[in-house]
DRENPADREN-349986 format. One record per atom (N, C-alpha, C, O): x, y, z; atom name. Coordinates in Angstrom, 2 decimals, always signed. Layout:
% residues N
       px       py       pz  atome
        X        Y        Z     CA
...
END
This chain:
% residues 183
       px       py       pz  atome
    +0.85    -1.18    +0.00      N
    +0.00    +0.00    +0.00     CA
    +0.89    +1.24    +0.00      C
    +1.86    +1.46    +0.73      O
    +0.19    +2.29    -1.30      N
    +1.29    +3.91    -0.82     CA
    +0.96    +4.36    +0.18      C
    -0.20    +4.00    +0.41      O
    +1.50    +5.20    +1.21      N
    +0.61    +5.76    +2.41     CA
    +1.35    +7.10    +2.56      C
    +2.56    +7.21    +2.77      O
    +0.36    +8.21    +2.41      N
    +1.06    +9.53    +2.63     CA
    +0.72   +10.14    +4.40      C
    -0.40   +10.33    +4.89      O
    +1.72   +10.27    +4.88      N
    +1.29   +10.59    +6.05     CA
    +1.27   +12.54    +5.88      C
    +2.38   +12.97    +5.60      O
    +0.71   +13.09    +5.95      N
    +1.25   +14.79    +5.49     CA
    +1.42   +15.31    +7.22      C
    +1.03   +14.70    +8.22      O
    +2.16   +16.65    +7.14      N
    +2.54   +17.14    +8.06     CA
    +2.94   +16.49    +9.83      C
    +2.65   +16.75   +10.99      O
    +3.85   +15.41    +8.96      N
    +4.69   +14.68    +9.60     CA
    +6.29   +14.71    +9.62      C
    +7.12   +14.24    +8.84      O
    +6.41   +15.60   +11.10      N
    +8.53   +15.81   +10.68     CA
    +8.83   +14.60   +11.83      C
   +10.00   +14.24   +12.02      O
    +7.88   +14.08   +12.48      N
    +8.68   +12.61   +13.14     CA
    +9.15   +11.94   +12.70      C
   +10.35   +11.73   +12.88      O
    +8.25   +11.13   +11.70      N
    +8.04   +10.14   +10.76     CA
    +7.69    +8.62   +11.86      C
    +7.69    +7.44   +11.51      O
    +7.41    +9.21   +13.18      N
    +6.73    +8.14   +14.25     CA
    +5.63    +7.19   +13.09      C
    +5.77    +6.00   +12.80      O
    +4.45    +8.24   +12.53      N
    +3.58    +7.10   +12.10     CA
    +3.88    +6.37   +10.30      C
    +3.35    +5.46    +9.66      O
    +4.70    +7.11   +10.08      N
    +5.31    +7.06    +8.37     CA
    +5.85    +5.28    +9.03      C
    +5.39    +4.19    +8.70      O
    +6.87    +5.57    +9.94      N
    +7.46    +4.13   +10.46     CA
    +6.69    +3.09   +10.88      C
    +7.04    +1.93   +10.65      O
    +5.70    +3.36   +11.45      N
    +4.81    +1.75   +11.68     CA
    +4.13    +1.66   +10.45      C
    +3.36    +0.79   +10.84      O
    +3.84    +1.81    +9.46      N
    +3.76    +1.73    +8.23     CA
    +4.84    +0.88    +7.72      C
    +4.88    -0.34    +7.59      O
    +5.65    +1.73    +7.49      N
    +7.58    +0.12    +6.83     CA
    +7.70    +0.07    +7.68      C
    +8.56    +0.94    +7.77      O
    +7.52    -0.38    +9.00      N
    +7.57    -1.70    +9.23     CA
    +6.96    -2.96    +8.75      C
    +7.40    -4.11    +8.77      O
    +5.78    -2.43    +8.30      N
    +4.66    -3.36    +8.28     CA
    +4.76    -3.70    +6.81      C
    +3.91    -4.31    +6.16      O
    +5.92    -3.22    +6.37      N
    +6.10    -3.60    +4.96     CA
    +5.48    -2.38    +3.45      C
    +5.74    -2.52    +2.25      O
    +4.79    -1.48    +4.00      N
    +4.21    -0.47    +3.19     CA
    +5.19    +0.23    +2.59      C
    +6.26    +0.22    +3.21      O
    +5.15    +1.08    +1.12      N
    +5.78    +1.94    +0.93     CA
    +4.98    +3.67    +1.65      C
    +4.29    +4.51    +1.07      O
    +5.34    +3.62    +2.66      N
    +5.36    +4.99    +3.37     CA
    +5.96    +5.75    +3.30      C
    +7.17    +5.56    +3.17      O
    +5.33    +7.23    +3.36      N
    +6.22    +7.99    +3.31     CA
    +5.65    +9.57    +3.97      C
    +4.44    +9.73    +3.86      O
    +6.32   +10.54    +4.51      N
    +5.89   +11.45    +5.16     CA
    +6.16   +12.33    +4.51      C
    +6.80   +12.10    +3.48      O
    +5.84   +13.58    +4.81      N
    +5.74   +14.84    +3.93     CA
    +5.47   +15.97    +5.02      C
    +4.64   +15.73    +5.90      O
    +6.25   +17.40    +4.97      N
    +6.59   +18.11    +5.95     CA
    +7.40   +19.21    +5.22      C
    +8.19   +18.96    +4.31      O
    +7.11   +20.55    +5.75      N
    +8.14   +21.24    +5.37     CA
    +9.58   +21.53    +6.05      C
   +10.52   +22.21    +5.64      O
    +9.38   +20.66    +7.44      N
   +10.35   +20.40    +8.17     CA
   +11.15   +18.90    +8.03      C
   +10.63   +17.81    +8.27      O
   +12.56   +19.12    +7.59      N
   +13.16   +17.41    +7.56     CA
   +12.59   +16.64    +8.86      C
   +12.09   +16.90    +9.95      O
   +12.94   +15.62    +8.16      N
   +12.07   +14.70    +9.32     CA
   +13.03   +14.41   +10.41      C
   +14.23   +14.66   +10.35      O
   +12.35   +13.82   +11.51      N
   +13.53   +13.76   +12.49     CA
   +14.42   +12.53   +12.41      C
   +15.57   +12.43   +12.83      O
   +13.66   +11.57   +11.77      N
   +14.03   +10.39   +11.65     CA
   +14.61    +9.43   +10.29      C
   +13.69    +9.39    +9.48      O
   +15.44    +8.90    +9.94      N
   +15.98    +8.52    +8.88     CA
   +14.95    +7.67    +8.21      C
   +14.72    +6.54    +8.62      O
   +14.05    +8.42    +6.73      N
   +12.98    +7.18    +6.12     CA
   +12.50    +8.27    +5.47      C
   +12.79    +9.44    +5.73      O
   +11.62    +7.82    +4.46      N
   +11.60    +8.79    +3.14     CA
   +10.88    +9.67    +3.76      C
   +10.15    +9.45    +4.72      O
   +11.08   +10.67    +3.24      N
   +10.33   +11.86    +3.47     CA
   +10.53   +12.97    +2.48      C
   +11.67   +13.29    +2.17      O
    +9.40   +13.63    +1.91      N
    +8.84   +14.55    +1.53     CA
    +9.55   +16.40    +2.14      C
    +8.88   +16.93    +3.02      O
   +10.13   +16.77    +1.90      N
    +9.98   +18.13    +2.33     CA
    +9.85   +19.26    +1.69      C
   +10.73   +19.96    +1.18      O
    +8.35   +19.48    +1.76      N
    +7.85   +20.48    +0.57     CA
    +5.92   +20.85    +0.90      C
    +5.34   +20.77    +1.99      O
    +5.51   +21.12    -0.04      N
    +4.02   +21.11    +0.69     CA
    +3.33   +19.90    +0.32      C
    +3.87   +19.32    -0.63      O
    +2.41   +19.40    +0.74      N
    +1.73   +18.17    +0.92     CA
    +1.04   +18.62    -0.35      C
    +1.23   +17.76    -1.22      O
    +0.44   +19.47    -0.74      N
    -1.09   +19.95    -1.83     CA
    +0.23   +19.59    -3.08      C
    -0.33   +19.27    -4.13      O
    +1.87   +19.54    -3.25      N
    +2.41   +19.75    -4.27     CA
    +2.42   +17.45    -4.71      C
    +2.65   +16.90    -5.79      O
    +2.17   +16.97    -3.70      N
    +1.84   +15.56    -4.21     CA
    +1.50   +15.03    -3.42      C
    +2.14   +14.12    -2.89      O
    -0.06   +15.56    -2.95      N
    -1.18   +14.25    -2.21     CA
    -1.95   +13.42    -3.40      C
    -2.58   +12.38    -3.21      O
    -1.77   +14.16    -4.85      N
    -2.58   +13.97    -5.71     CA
    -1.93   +12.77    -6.63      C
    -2.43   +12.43    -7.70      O
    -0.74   +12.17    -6.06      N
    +0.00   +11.24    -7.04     CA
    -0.62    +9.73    -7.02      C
    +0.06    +8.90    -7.61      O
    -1.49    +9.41    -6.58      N
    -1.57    +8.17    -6.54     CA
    -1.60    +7.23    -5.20      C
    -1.62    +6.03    -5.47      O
    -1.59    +7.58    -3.75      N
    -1.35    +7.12    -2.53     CA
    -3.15    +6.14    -2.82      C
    -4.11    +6.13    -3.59      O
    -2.69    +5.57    -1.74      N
    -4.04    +4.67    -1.49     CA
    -4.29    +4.93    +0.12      C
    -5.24    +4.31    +0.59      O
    -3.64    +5.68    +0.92      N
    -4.23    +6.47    +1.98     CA
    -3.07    +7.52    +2.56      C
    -1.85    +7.62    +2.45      O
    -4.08    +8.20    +3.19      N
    -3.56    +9.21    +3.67     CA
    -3.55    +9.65    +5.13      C
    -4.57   +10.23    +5.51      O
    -3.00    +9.55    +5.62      N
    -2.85    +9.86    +7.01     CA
    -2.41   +11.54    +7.39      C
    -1.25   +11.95    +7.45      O
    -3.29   +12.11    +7.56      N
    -3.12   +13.96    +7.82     CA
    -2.80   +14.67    +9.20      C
    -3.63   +14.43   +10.07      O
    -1.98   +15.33    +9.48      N
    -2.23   +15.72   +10.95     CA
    -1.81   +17.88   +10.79      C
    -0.86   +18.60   +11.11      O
    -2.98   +18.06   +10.22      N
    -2.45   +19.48    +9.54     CA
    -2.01   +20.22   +11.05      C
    -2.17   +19.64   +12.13      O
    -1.44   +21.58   +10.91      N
    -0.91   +22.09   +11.90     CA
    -2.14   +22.71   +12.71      C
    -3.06   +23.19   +12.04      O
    -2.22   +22.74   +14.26      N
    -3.30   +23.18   +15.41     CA
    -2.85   +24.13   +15.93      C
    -3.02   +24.29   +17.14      O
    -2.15   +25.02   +15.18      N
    -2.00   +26.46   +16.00     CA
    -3.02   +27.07   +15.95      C
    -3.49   +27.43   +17.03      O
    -3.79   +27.42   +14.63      N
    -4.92   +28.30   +14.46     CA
    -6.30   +27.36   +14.78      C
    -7.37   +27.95   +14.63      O
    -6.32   +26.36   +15.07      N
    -7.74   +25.77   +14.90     CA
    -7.88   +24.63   +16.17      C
    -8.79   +23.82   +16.32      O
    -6.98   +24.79   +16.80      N
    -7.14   +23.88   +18.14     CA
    -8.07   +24.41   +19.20      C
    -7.88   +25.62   +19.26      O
    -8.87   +24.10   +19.94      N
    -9.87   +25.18   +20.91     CA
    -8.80   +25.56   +22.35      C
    -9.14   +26.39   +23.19      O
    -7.50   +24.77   +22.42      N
    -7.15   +24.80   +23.45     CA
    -6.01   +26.72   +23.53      C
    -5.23   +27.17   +24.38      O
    -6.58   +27.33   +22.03      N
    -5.93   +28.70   +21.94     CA
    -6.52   +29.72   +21.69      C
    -6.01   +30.79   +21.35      O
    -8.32   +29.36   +21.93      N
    -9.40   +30.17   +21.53     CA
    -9.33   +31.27   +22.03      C
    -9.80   +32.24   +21.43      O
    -8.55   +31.45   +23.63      N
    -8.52   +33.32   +23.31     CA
    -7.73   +33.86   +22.63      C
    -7.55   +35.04   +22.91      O
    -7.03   +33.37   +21.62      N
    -6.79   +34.25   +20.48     CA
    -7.11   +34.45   +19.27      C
    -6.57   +35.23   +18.49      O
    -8.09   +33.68   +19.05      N
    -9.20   +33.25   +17.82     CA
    -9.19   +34.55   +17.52      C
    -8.27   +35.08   +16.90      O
    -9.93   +34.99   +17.82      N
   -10.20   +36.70   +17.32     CA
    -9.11   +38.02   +16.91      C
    -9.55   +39.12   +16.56      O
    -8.02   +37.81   +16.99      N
    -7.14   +37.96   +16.57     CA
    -6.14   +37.51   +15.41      C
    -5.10   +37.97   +14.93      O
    -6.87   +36.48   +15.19      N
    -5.88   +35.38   +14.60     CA
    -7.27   +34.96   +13.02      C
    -7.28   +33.93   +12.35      O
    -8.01   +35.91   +12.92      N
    -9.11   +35.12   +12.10     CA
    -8.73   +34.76   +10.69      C
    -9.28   +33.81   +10.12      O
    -7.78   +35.51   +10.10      N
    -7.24   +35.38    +8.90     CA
    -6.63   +34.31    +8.67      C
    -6.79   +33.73    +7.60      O
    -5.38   +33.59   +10.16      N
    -4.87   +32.88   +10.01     CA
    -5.51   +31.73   +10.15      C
    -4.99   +30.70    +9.72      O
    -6.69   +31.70   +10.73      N
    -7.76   +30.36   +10.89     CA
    -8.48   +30.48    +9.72      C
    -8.89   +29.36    +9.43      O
    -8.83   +31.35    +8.87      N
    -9.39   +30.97    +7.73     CA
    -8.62   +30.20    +6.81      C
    -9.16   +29.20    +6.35      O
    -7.33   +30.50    +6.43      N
    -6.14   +29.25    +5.89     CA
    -5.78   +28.38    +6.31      C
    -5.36   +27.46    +5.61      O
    -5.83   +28.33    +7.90      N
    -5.87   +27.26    +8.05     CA
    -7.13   +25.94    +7.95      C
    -6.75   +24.77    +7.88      O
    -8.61   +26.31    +7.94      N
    -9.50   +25.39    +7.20     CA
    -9.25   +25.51    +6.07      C
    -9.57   +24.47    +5.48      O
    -8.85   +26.23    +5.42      N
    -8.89   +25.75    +4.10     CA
    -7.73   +24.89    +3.73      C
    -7.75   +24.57    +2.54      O
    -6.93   +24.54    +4.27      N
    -5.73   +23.73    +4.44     CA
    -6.53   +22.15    +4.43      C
    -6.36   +21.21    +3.65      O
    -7.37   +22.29    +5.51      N
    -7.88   +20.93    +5.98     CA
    -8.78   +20.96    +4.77      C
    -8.51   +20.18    +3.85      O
    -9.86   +21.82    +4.64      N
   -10.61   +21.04    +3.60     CA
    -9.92   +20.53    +2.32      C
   -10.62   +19.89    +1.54      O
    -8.59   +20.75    +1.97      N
    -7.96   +20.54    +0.79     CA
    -7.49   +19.28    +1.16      C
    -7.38   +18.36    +0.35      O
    -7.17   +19.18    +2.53      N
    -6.77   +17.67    +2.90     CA
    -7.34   +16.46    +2.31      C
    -6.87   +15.51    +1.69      O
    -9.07   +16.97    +2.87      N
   -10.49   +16.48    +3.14     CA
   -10.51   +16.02    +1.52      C
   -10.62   +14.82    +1.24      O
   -10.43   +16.82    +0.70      N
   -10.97   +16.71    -0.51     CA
    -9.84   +15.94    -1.69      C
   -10.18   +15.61    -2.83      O
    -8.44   +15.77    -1.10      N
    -7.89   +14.62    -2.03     CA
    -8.11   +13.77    -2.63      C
    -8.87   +12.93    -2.15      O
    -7.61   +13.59    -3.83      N
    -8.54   +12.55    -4.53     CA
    -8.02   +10.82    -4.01      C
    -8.35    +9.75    -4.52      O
    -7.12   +11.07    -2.80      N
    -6.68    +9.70    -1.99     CA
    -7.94    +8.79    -1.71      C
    -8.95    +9.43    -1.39      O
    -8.07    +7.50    -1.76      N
    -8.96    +7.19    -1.52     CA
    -9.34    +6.80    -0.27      C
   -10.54    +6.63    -0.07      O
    -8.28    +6.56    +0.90      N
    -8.92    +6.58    +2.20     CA
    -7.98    +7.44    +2.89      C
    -6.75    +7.43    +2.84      O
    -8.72    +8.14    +3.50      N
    -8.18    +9.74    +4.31     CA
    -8.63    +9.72    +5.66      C
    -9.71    +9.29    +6.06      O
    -7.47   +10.34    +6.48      N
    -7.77   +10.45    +7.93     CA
    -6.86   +11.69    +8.32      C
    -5.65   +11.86    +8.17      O
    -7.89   +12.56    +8.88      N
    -7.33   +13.93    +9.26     CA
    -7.82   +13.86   +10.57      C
    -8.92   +13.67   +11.10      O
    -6.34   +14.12   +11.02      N
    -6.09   +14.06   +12.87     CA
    -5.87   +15.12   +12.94      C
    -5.35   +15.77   +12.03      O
    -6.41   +15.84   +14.68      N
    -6.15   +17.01   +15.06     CA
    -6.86   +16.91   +16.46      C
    -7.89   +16.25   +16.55      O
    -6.24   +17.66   +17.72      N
    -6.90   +17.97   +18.41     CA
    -8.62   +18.66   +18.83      C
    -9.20   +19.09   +17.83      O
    -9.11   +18.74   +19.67      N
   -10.04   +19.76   +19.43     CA
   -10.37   +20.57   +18.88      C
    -9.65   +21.55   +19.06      O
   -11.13   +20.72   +18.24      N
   -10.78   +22.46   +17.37     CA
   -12.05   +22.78   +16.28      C
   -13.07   +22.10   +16.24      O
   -11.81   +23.74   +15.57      N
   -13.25   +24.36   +15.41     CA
   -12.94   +24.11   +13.94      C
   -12.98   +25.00   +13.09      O
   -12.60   +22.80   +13.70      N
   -13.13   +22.12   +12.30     CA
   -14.03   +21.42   +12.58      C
   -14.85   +21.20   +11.69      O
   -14.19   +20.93   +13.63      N
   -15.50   +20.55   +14.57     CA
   -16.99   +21.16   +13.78      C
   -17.85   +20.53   +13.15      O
   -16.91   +22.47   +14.07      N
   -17.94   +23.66   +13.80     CA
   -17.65   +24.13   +12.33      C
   -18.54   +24.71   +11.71      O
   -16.81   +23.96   +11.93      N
   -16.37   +25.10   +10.83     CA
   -16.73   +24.19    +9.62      C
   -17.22   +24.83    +8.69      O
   -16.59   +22.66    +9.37      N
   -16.32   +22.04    +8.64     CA
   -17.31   +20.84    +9.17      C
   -18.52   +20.79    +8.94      O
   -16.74   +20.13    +9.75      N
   -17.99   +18.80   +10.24     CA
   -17.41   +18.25   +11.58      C
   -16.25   +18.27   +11.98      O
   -18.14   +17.94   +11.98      N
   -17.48   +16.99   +13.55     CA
   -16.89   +15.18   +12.97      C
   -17.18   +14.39   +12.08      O
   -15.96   +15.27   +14.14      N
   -15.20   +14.51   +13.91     CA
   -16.19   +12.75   +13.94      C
   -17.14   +12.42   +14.65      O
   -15.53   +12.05   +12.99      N
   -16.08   +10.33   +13.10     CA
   -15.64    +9.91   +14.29      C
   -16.53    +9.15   +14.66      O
   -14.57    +9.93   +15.37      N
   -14.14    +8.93   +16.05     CA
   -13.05   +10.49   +17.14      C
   -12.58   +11.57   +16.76      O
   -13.06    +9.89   +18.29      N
   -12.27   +10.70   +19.36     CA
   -11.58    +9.48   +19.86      C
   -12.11    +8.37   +19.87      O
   -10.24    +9.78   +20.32      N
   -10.15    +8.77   +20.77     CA
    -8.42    +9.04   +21.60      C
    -7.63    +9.77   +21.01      O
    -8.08    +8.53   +22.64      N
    -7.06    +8.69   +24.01     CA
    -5.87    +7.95   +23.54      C
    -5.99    +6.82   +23.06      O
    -4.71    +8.54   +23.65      N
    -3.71    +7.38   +23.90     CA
    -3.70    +5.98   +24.78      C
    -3.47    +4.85   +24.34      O
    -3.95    +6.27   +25.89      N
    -4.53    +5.26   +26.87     CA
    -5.13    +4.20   +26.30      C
    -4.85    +3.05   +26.67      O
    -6.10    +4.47   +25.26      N
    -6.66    +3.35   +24.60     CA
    -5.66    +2.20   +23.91      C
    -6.06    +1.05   +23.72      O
    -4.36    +2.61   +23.58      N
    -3.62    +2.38   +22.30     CA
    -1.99    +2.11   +22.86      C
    -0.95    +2.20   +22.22      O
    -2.28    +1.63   +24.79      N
    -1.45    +1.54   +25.21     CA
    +0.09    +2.60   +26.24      C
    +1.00    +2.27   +27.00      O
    -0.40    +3.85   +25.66      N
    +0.36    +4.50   +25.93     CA
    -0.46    +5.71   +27.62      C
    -1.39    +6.52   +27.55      O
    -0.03    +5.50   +28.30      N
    -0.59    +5.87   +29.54     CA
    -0.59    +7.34   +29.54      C
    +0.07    +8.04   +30.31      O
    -1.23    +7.68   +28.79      N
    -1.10    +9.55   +28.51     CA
    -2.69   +10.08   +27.92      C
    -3.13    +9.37   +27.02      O
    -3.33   +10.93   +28.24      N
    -3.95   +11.69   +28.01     CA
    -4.00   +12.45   +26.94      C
    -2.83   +12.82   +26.80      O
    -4.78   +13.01   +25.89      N
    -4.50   +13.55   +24.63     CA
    -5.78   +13.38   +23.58      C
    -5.60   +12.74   +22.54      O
    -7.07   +13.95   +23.88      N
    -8.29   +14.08   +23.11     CA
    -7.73   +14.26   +21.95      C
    -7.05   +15.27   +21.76      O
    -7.93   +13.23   +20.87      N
    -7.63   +13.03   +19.59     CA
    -8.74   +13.18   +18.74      C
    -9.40   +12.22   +19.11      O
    -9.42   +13.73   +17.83      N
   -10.25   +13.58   +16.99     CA
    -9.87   +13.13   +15.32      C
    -8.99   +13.65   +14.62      O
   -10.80   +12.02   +14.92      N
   -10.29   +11.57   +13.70     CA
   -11.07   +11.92   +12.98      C
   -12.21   +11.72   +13.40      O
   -10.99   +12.79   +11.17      N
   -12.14   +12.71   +10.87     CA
   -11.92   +11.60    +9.42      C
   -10.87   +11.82    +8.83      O
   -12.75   +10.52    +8.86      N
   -12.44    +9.96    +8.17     CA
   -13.45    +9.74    +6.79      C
   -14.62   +10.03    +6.56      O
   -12.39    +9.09    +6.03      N
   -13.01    +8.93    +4.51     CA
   -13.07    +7.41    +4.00      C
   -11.98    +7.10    +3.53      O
   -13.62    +6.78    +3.98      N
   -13.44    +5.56    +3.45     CA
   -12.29    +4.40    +4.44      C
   -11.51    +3.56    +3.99      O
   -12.56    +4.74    +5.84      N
   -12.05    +4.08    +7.06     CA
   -12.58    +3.81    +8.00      C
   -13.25    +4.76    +8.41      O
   -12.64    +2.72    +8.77      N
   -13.22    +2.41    +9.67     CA
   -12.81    +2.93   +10.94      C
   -11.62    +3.22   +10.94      O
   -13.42    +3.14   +12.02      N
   -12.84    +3.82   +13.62     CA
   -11.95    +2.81   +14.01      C
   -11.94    +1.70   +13.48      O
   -11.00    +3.24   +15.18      N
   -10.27    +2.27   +15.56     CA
   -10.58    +1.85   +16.38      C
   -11.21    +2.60   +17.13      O
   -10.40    +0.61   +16.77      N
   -10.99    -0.39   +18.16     CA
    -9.53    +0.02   +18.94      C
    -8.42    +0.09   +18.41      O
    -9.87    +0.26   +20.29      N
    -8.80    +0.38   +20.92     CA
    -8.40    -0.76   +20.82      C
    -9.14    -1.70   +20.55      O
    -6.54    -0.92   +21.11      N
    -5.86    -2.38   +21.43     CA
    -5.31    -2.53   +22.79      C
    -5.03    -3.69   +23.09      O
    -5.07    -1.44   +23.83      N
    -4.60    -2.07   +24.66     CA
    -4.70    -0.99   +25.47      C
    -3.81    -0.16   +25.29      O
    -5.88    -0.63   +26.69      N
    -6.46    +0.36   +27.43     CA
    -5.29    -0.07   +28.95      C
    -4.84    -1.05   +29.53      O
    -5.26    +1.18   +28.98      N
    -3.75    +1.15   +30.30     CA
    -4.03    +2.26   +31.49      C
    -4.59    +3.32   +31.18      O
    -3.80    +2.12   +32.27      N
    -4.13    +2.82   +33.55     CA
    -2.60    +4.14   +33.15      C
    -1.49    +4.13   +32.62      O
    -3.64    +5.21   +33.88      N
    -1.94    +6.52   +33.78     CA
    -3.24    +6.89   +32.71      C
    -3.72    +6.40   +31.68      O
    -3.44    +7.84   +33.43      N
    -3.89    +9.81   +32.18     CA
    -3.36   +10.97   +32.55      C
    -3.98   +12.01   +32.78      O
    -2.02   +10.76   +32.62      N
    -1.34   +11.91   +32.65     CA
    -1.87   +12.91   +31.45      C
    -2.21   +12.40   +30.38      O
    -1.93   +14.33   +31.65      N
    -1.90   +15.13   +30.67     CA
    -0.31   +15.69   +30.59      C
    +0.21   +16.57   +31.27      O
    +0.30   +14.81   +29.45      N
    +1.60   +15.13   +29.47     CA
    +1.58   +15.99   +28.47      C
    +2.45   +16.85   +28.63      O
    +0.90   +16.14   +27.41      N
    +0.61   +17.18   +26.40     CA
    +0.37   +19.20   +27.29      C
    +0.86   +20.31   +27.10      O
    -0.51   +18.67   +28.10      N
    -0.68   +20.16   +28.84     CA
    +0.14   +20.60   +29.58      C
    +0.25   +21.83   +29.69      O
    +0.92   +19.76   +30.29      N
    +2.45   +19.83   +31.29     CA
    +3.57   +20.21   +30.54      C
    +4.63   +20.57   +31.05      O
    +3.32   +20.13   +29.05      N
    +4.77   +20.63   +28.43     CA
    +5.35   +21.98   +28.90      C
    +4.78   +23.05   +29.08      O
    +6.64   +21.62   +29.06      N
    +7.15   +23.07   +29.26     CA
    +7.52   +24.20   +28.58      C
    +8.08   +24.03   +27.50      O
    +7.32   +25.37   +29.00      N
    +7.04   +26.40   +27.79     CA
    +8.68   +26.29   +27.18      C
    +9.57   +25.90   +27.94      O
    +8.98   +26.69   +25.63      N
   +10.16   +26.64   +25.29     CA
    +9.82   +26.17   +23.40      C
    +8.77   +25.71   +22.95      O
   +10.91   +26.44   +22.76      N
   +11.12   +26.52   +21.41     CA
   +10.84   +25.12   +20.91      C
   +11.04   +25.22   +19.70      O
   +10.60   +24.26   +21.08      N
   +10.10   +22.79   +21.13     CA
    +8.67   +22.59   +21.50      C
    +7.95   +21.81   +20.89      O
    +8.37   +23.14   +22.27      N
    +7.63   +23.12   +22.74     CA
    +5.91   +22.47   +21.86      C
    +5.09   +21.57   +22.05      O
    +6.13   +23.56   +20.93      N
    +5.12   +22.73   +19.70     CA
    +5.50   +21.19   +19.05      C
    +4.79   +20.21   +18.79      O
    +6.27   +21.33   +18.98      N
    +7.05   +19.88   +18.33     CA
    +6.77   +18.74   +19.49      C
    +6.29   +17.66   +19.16      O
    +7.07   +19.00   +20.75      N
    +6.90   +17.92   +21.24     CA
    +4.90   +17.67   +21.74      C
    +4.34   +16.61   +22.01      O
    +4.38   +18.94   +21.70      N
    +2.56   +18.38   +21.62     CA
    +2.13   +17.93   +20.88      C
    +0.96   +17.59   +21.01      O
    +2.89   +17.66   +19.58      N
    +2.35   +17.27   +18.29     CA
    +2.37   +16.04   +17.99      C
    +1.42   +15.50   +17.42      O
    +3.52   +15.40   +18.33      N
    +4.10   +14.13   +17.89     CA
    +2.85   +13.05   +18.32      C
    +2.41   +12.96   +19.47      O
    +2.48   +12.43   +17.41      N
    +1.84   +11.22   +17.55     CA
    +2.74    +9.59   +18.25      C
    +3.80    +9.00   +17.99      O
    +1.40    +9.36   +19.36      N
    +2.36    +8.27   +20.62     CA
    +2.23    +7.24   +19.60      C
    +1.53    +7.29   +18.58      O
    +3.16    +6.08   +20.07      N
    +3.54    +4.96   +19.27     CA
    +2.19    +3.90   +19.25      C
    +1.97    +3.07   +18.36      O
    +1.57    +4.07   +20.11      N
    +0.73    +3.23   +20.17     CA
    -0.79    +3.07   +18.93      C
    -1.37    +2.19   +18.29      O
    -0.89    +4.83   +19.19      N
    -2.00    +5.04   +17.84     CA
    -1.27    +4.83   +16.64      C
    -1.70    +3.90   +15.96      O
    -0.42    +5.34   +16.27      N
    +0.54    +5.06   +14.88     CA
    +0.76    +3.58   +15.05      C
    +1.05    +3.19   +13.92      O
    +0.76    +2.97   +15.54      N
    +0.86    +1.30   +15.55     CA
    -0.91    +0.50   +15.45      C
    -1.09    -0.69   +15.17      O
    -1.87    +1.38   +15.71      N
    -3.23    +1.10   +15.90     CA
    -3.59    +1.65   +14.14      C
    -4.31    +0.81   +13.60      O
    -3.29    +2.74   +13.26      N
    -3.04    +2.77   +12.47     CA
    -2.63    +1.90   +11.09      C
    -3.24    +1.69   +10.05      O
    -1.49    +1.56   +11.50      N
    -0.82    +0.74   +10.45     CA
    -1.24    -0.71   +10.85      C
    -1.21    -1.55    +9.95      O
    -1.48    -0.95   +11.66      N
    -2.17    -2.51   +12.10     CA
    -3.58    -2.50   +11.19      C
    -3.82    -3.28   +10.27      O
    -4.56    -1.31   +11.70      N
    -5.99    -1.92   +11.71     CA
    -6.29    -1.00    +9.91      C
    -6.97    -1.66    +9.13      O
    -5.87    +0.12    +9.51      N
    -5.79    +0.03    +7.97     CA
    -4.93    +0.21    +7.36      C
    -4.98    +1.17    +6.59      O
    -3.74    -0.64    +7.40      N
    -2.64    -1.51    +6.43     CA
    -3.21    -2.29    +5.96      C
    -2.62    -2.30    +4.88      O
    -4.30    -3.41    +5.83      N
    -4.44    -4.41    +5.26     CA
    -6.01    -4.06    +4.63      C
    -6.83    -4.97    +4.45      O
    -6.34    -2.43    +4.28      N
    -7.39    -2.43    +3.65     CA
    -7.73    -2.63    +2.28      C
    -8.90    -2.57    +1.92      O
END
């Protein structure tokens, strides 16, 4: 299977993908952190090549609810940023999954198919995930674990700081490439 993961500089979920034998690959305007193909350029310049899914995690600065008092300030930059997602939304990929925190694609665009915790997926952390999907099924949790730390909200302020709320835990990127790799 091709699998485009877009606005991915980990390459955490690009990798449980090859592992699993897929040609994966991530896409980012940031090099990736990790040695495995990657894309660095805009996602809209080749979501359109041919992938057979897509895995999305567009950027939640402007559209996350957890920064709504600055919504109003920021309206220009939240209008590009839905339109980012709906371009996601509207690839001609045939199965699509756009991840993102809370946020007012919720309202703006449609509510999400599936919410769903790290905790579920093994990893003892806290982290309201919303999936919204295209031609995919929800994920069954695999392995529900005690620990809800909110390690996402505890980050400490600093130049990383975005980078490390973003990164997708190993467990969903492994819940991922397990449950649609073999669609």
């Amino acid at each position: 299977m091709r699998v485009l993961v877009a606005c991915e500089f980990s390459g955490i979920v690009r990798d449980a993908f090859t592992e699993r034998g897929h040609d994966a690959w991530s896409c980012d305007l940031l090099e990736s952190e990790r040695v495995g193909k990657h894309y660095q350029c805009y996602v809209e310049d080749i979501m359109d090549e041919g992938w057979d899914l897509m895995i999305a995690h567009p950027p939640c600065t402007h559209l996350a609810v957890s920064g709504a008092r600055w919504f109003k300030d920021k309206q220009a930059e939240q209008k590009e940023a839905l339109l980012f997602v709906y371009r996601l939304m509207s690839a001609t990929v045939p199965r699509i999954c756009i991840e993102n925190p809370i946020s007012v694609i919720s309202t703006k665009i449609r509510k999400p198919d599936q919410i769903i915790q790290p905790f579920q997926f093994g990893d003892p952390y806290q982290k309201t995930t919303c999936l919204w999907l295209k031609n995919l099924p929800k994920l069954v949790p695999t392995n529900i674990v005690e620990g809800r730390e909110q390690k996402c909200w505890k980050e400490s302020p600093g130049p990383d700081r975005w980078k490390n709320r973003s990164r997708t835990y190993e467990g969903i990127a492994n819940a991922f490439a397990d449950q649609w790799g073999n669609l």
